[in-house]
C-alpha positions in Angstrom: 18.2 7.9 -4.3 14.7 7.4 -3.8 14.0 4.4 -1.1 10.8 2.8 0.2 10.6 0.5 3.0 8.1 -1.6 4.1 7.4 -2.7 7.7 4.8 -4.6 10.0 4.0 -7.8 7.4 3.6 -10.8 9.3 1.4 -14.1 10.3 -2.0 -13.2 11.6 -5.3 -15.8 12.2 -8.5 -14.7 10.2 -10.3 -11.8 11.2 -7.1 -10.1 12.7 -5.7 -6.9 12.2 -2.4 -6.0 10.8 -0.5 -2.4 10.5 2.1 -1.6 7.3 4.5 1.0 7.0 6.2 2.6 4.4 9.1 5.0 5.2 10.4 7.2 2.3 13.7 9.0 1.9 15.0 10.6 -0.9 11.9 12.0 -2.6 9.7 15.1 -1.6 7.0 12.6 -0.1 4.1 15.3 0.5 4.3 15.7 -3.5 4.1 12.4 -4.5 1.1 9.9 -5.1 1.4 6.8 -2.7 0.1 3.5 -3.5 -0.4 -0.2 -1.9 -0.1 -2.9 -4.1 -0.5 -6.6 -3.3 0.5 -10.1 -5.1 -0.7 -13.0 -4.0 1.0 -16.8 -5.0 0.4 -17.4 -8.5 -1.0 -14.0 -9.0 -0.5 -10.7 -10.9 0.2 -7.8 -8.7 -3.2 -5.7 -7.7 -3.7 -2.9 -6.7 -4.8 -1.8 -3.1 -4.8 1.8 -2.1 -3.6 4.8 -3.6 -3.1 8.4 -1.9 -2.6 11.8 -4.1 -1.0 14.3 -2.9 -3.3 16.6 -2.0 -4.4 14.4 0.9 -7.9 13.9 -0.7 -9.6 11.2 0.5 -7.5 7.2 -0.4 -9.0 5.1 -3.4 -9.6 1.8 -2.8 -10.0 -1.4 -4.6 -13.4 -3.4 -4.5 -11.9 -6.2 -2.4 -10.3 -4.0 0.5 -12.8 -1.1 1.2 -14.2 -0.9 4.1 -11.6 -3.2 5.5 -8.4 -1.9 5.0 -7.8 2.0 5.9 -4.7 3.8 4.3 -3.4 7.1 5.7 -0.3 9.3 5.1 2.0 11.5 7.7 3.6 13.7 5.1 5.7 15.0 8.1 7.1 11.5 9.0 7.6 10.5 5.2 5.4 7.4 6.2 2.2 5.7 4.2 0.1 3.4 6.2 -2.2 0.9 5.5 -4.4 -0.5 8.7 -5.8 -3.5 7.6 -8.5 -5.7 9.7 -11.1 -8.1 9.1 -8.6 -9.9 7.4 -8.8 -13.1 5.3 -7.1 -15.5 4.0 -7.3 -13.9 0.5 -5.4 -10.7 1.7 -2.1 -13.5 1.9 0.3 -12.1 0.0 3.0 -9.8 -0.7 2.3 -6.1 -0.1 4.2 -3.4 -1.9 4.7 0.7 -1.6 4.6 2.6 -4.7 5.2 6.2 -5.5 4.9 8.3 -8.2 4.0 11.7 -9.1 1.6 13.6 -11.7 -0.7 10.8 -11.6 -4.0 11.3 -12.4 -7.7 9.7 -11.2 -7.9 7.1 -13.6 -3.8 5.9 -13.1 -4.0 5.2 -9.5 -4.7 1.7 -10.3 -2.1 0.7 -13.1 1.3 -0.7 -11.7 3.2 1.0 -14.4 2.8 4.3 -13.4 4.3 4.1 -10.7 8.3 5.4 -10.6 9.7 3.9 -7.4 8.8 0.5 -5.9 9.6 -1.2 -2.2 10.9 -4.6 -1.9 7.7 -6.0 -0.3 6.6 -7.3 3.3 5.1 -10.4 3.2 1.2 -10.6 5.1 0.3 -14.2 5.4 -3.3 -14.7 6.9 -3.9 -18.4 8.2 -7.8 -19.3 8.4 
């Protein structure tokens, strides 16, 4: 079955820099669209970053770009998400999606998206 795993959450001051990982098994992971997804305390789920399969260039949200830089080793099965300048806003929970046939205008909505992780928790003290 399909399985994402997250890796590399943690506690960080203000202005550091943290690195996620996702590993995927059980899915042709070059085909699929990856995604972040955050959710704060108290807060819907949001969306992050989101990578299509054909490598084109990540989409970002308003709050992360220029910030936060996602990349994908489709010969690793691994999404990335490099994340600095960080605030205490960015707390929260951080989740890998996947999903395929997506197109532009989807990357964003949560319920697209087929297979979930179970979350690494990113907790940015100011």
């Amino acid at each position: 079955q399909v399985q994402l795993k997250e890796s590399g959450g943690g506690l960080v001051q203000a202005g550091g820099s943290l690195r996620l990982s996702c590993a995927a098994s059980g899915l042709t992971f070059r085909t699929y669209t990856m995604a972040w997804f955050r959710q704060a305390p108290g807060k819907e789920r949001e969306f992050v970053a989101a990578f299509r399969p054909n490598n084109s260039n990540p989409v970002y949200s308003g709050s992360v770009k220029g910030r936060f830089t996602a990349s994908r080793d489709n010969a690793r099965n691994t999404l990335y998400l490099q994340m600095t300048s960080l605030e205490p806003e960015d707390t929260a929970v951080y989740y890998c999606a996947a999903s395929t046939g997506l197109i532009l205008s989807s990357l964003t909505n949560e319920a697209k998206y087929l297979y979930w992780g179970q979350g690494t928790q990113v907790t940015v003290s100011s």
